[in-house]
C-alpha positions as CSV (number, residue, x, y, z in Angstrom):
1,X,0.0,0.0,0.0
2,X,1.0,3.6,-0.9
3,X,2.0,5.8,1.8
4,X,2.5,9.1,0.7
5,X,6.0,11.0,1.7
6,X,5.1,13.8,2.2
7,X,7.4,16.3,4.5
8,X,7.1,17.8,8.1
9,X,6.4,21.3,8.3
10,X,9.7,23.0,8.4
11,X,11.9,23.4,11.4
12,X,13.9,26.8,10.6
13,X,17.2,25.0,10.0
14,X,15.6,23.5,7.2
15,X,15.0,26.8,5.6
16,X,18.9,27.5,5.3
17,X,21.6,26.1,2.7
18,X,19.8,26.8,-0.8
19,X,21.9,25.2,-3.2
20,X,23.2,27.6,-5.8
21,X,23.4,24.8,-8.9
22,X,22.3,21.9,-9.6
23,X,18.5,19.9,-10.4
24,X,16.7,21.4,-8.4
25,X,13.3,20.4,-7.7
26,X,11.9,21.3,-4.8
27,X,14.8,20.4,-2.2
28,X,15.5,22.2,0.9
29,X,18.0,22.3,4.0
30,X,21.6,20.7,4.6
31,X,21.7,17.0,5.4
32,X,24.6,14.8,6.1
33,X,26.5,13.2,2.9
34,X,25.3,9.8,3.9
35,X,23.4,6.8,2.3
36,X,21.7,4.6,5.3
37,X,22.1,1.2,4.9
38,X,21.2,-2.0,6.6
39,X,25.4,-2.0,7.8
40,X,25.1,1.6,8.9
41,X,26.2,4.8,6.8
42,X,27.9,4.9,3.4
43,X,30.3,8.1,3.3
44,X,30.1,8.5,0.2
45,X,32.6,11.2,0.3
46,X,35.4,8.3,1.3
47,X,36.8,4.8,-0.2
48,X,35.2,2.8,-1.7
49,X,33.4,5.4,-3.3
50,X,35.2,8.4,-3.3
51,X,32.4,10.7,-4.6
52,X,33.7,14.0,-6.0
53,X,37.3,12.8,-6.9
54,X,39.0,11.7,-9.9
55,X,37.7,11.8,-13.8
56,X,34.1,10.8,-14.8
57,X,32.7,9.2,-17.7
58,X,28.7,11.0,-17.8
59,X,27.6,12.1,-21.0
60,X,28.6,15.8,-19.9
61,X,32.0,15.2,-19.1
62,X,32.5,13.2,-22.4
63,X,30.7,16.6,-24.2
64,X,33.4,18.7,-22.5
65,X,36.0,16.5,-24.4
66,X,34.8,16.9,-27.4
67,X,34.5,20.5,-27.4
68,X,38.5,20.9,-25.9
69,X,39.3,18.8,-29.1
70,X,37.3,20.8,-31.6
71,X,34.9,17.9,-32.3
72,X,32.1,19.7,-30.9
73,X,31.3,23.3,-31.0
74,X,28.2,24.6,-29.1
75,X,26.4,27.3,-31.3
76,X,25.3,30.6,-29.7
77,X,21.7,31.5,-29.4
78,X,20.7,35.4,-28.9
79,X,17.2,33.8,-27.4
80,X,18.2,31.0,-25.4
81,X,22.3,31.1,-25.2
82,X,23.6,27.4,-25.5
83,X,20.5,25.8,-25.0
84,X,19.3,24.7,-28.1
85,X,23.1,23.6,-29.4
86,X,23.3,21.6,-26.2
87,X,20.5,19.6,-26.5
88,X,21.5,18.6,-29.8
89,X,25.2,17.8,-28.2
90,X,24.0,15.8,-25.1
91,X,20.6,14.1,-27.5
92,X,18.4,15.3,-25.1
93,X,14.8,15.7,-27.2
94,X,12.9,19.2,-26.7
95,X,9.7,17.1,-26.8
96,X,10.8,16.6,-23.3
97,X,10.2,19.7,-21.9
98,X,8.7,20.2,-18.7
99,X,8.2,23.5,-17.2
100,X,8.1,24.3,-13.2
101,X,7.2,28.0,-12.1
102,X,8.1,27.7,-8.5
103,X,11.2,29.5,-6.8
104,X,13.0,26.7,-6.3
105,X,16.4,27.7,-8.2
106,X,19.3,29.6,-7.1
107,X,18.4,31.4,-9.8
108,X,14.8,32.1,-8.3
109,X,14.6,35.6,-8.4
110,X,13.9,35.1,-12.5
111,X,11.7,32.5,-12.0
112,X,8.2,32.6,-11.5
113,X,4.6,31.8,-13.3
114,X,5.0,33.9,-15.8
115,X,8.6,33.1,-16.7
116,X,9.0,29.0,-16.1
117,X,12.3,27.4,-15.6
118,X,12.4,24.7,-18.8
119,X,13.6,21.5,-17.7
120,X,15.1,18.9,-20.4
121,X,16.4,15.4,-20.2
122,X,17.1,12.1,-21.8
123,X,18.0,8.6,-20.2
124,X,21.5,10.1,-18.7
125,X,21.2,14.2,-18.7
126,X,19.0,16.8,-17.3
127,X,18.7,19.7,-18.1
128,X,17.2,22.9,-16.8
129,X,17.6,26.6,-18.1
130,X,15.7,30.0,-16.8
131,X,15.2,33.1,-19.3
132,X,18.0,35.4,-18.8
133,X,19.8,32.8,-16.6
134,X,23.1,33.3,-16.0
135,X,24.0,29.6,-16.3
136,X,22.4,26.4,-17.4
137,X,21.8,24.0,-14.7
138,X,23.1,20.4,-15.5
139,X,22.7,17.2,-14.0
140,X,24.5,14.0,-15.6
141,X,24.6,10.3,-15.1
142,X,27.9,8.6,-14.2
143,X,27.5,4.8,-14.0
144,X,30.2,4.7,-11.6
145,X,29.2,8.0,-9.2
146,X,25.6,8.2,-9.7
147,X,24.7,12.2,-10.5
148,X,27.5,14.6,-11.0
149,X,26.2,18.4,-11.2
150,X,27.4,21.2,-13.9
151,X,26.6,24.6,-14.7
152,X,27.2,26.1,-18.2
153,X,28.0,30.1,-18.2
154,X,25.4,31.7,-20.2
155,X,28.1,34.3,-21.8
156,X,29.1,33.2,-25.2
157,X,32.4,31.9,-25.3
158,X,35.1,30.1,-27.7
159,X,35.1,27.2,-26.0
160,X,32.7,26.7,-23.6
161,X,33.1,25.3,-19.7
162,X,31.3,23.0,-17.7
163,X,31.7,23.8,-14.2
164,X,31.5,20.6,-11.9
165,X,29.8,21.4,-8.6
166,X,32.1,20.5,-5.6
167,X,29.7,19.9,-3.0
168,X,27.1,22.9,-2.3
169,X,23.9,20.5,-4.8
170,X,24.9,17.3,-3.0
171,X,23.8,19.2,0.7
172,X,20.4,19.1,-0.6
173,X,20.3,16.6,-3.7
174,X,21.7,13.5,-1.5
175,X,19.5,12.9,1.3
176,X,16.6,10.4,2.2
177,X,14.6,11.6,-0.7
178,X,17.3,10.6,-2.9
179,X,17.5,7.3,-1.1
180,X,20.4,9.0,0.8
181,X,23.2,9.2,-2.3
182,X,23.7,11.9,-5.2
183,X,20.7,12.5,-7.4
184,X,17.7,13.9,-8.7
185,X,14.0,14.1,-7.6
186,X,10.7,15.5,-8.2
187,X,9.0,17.6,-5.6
188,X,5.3,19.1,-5.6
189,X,4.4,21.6,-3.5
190,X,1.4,24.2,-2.5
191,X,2.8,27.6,-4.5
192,X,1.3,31.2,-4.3
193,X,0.8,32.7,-7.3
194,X,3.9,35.1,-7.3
195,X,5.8,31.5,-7.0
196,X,6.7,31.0,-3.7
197,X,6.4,27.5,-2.5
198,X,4.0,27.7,0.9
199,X,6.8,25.2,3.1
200,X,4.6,25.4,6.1
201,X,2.4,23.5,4.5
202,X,4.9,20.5,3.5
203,X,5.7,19.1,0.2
204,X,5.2,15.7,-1.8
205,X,8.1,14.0,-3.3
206,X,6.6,12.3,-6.5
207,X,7.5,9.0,-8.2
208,X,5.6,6.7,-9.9
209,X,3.9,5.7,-6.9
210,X,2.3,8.7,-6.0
211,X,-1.2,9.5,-5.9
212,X,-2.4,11.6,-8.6
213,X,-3.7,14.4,-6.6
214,X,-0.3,15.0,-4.8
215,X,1.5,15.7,-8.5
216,X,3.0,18.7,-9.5
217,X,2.2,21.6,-7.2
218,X,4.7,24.5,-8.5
219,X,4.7,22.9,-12.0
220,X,3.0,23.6,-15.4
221,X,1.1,20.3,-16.8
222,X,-0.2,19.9,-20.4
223,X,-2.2,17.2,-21.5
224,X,-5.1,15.0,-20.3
225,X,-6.3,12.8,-18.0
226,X,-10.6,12.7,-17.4
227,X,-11.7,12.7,-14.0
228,X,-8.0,12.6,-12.3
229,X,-7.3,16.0,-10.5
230,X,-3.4,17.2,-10.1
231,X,-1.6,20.2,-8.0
232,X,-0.2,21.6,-11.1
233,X,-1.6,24.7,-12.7
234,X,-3.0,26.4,-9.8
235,X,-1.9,28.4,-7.2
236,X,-2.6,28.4,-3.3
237,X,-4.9,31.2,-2.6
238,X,-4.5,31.5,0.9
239,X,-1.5,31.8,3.3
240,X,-3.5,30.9,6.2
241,X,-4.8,27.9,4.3
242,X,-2.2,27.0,1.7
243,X,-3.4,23.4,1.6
244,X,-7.0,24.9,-0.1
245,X,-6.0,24.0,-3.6
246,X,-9.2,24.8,-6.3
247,X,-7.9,21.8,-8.5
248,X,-10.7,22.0,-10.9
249,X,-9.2,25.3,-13.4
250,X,-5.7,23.3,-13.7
251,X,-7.4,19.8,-15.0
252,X,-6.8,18.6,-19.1
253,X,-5.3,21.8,-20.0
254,X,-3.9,21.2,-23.3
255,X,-3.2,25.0,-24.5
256,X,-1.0,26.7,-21.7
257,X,-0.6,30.0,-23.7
258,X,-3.4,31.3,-21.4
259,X,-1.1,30.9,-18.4
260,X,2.1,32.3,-19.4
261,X,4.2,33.3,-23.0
262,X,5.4,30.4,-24.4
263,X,6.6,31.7,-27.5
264,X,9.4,32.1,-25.1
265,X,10.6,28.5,-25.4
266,X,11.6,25.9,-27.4
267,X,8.0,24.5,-27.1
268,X,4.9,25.5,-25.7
269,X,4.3,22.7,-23.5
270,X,4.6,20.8,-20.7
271,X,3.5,16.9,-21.4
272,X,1.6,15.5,-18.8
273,X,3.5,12.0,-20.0
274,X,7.4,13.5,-19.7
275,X,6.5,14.5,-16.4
276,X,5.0,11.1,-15.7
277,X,8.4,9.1,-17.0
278,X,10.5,12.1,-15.4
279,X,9.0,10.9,-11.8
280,X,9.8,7.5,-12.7
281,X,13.2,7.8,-13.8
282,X,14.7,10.2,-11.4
283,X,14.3,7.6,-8.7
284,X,14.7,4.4,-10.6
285,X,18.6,6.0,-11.4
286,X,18.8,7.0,-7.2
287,X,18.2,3.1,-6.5
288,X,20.8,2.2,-9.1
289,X,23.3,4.4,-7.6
290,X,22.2,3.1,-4.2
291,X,22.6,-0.6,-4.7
292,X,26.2,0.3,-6.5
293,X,27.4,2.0,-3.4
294,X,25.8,-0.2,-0.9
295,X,27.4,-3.0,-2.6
296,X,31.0,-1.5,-3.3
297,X,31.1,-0.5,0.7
298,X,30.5,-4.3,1.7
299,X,32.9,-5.7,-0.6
300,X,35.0,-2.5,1.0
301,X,34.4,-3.5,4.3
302,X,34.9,-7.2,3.4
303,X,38.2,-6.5,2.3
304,X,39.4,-4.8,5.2
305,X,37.8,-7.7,7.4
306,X,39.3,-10.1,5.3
307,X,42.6,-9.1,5.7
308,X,42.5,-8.4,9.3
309,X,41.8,-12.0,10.4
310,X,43.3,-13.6,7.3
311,X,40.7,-15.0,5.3
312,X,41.1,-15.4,1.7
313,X,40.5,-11.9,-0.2
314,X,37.4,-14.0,-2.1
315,X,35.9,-14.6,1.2
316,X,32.5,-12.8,1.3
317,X,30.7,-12.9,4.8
318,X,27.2,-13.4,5.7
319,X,27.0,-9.8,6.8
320,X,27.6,-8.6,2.9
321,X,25.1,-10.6,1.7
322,X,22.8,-9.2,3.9
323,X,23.2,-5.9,2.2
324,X,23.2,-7.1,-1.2
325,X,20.3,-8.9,-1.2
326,X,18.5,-5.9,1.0
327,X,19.8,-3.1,-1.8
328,X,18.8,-5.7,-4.6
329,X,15.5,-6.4,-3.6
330,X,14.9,-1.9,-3.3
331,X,15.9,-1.9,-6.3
332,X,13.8,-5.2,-7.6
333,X,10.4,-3.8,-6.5
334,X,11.2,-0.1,-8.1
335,X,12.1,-2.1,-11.6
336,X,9.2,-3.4,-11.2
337,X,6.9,-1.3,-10.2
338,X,5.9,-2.6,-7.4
339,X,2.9,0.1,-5.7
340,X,3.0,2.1,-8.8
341,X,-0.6,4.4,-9.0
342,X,-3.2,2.9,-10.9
343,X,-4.6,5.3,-13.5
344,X,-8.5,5.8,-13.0
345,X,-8.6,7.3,-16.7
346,X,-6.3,7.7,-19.9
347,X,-3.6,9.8,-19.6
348,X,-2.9,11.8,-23.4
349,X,0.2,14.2,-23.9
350,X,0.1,17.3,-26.2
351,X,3.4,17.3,-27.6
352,X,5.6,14.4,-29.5
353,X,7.7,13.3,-26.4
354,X,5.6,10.0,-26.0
355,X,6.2,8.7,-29.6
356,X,9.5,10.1,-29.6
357,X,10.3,7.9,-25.8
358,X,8.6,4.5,-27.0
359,X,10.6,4.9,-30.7
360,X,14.1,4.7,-29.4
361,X,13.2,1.2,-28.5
362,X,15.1,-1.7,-27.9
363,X,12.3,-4.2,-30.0
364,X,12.1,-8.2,-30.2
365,X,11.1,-9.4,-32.8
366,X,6.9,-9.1,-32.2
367,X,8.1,-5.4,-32.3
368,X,7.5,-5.1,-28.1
369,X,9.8,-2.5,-26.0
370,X,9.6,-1.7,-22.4
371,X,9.1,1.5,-23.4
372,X,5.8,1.6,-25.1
373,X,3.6,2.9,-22.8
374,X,0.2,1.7,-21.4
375,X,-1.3,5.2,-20.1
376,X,-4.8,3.2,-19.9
377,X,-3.9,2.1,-16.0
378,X,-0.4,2.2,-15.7
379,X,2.9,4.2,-17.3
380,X,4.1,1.5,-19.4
381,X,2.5,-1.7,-21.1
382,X,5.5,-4.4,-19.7
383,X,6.1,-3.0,-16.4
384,X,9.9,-3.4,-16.1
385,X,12.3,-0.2,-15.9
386,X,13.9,0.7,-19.4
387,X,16.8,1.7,-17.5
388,X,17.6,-1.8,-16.7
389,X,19.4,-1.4,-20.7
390,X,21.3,1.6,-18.9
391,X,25.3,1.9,-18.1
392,X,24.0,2.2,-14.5
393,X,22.7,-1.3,-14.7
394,X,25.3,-2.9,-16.7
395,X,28.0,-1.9,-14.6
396,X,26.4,-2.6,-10.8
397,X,29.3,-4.5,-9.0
398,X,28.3,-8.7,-10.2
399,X,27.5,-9.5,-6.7
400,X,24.3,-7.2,-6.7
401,X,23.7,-7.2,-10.7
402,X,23.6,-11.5,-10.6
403,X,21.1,-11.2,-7.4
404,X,18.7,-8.5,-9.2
405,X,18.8,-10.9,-12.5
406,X,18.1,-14.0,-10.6
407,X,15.3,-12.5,-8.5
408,X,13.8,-11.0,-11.7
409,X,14.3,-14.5,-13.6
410,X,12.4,-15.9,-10.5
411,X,9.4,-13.3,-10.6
412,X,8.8,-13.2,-14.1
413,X,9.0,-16.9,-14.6
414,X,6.5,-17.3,-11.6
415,X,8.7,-19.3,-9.0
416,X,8.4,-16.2,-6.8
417,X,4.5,-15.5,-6.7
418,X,4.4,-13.4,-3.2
419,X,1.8,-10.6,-2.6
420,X,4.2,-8.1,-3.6
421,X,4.3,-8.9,-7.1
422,X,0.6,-9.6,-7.3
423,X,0.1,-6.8,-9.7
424,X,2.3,-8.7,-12.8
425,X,-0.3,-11.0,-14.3
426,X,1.0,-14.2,-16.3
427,X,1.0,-12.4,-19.4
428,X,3.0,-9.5,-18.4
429,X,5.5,-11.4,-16.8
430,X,6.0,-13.6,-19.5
431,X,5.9,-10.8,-22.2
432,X,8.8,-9.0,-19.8
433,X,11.0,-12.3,-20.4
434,X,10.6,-12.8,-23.5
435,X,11.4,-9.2,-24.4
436,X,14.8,-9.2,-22.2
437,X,15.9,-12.7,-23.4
438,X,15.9,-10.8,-26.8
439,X,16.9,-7.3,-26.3
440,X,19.2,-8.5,-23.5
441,X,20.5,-11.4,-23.7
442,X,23.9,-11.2,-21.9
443,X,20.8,-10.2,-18.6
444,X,20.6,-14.4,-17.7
445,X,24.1,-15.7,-19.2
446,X,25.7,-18.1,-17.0
């Protein structure tokens, strides 16, 4: 059963430390660079993982490359600076444009509901840019590290920079919202109409599980979706009673150039269905980069044991086990969406992003992908994470990759029929197999 996460009211120290880069989205207050774990804490700052240190391998950094070579050169825009170039560079599709009109960014004092921040993103790379920003905000995926934060100066130069953060978006983007290591997440919350997020009143953090009605507070939403009733297009209309949300004027808006200009941006919308895999995705990639570190720091702490009381450097104790399985079976039930929201009516986009996202496949050979979507009563029609084809998931340390493919062999192959998975009937679970034996074969190989 869903249980909703939504915050306490605010204690004033968690009104202090506003990040000044990074994704954003609706994060508050300094918390300790940790990832809780069923050992104890992860430092994620020290060996084995060493966050923050040495070179990286996300699509951003590999961009920055190509641009010191002369392989790449990022165009100027008078409009939108880099942005449009950049997209093109990292592959990210404007289609998946999402706009949020809270003040959320340390760039807030341009944003607001008349003038959106734009957020972009693919599999690996988010993006999000503010009119007359002085930097684009970047957030990229390192199979390795997890998220690694950039900003891009907004000042045309000959060869452009990408600034790495060095610490100040990890106080707010790696905390128990973001399963406790560095990442990204979606946050809905009760906003006035000049912008300003009502904390007092709490917030949602969003994923796939949520509850329709808790959804994007602070955010602009195009598209449709019948009798379902979201936070986003509306504004609080009462300080006193910030929670008193008239829900009715934001519902199946598919034309948002009453609300605010969007000739400003690269589209005029804001798909209901890019928001919808954006919740998804942000914390399917935070349980990746969980079970990574959780299982790096018991082979870690293995090591050290082992060589204290001189047991073979293979030896791998009952205790590391523990925490594999643990992070593995996290990260099983996200895959696999387990508790995911059960739509009550269709869900329709307005722009192309949903043909666009089921197009870039993997297919078998019946022409099935885990990324065509459902949108009848569920996000996707095979409900199994595309990101399991992702350089996150290929490169999870073998102890905890082997245990999430042999979990997943069991489930969908119905050896493992417990409650949990009660919502994968026989045909989805043998549709799900038959599509990875094809698309991923290497997944099962002995």
């Amino acid at each position: 059963m869903f249980v909703s996460r939504r915050t306490e009211k605010p204690r004033p120290w968690m009104t202090l430390g506003r990040t000044w880069i990074g994704f954003r989205l609706f994060v508050w207050g300094c918390v300790a660079l940790s990832a809780s774990s069923v050992w104890g804490q992860v430092e994620f700052e020290r060996a084995p993982i060493n966050y923050g240190k040495g070179r990286t391998t996300d699509p951003v950094a590999d961009l920055q490359g190509k641009i010191d070579s002369g392989e790449v050169r990022l165009e100027y825009d008078a409009e939108h600076g880099y942005l449009p170039s950049l997209l093109r560079a990292l592959d990210v599709p404007a289609s998946s444009q999402v706009l949020v009109h809270s003040k959320t960014s340390f760039q807030l004092r341009r944003i607001s509901p008349k003038h959106p921040r734009a957020l972009y993103f693919n599999d690996e790379t988010y993006v999000g840019w503010v009119q007359q920003g002085d930097v684009i905000e970047l957030m990229s995926t390192d199979p390795w590290q997890g998220e690694i934060f950039y900003t891009l100066d907004q000042e045309e130069q000959d060869k452009p920079r990408f600034i790495r953060d060095r610490g100040q978006c990890i106080s707010c983007h790696a905390s128990s919202r973001t399963q406790g290591v560095p990442g990204g997440l979606i946050r809905s919350a009760f906003v006035d109409r000049g912008g300003q997020p009502q904390y007092g009143a709490g917030t949602f953090t969003t994923d796939h599980s949520s509850p329709f009605e808790e959804r994007w507070g602070g955010w602009y939403v195009s598209g449709t979706h019948g009798k379902m009733r979201h936070m986003g297009n509306v504004f609080s209309q009462s300080k006193q009673d910030p929670e008193s949300l008239d829900r009715e004027p934001g519902a199946n808006v598919t034309d948002l150039s009453e609300l605010f200009d969007v000739s400003r941006y690269l589209t005029p919308h804001s798909d209901v269905v890019a928001l919808m895999v954006l919740e998804h995705q942000t914390q399917m990639q935070n349980y990746l980069t969980l079970a990574s570190y959780e299982a790096r720091s018991a082979a870690h702490h293995d090591g050290i044991m082992n060589a204290a009381l001189e047991r073979p450097s293979s030896y791998v104790s009952e205790t590391a086990e523990r925490r594999v399985a643990a992070v593995g079976d996290k990260l099983l039930r996200y895959m696999l969406f387990v508790d995911e929201f059960q739509l009550t009516d269709p869900v329709a986009g307005t722009s192309e992003f949903t043909e666009e996202f089921a197009a870039q496949g993997p297919r078998d050979s019946r022409g099935r992908s885990l990324r065509d979507f459902d949108l009848q009563k569920r996000l996707f029609k095979y409900p199994c994470s595309y990101l399991i084809y992702s350089p996150s998931f290929d490169k999870l340390p073998d102890a905890v990759r082997t245990y999430v493919a042999r979990r997943l062999r069991e489930v969908l192959l119905g050896e493992d029929e417990s409650e949990e998975f009660a919502h994968l009937s026989r045909s989805d679970r043998t549709a799900i197999y038959q599509i990875l034996q094809e698309t991923k074969p290497d997944l099962w190989a002995e």
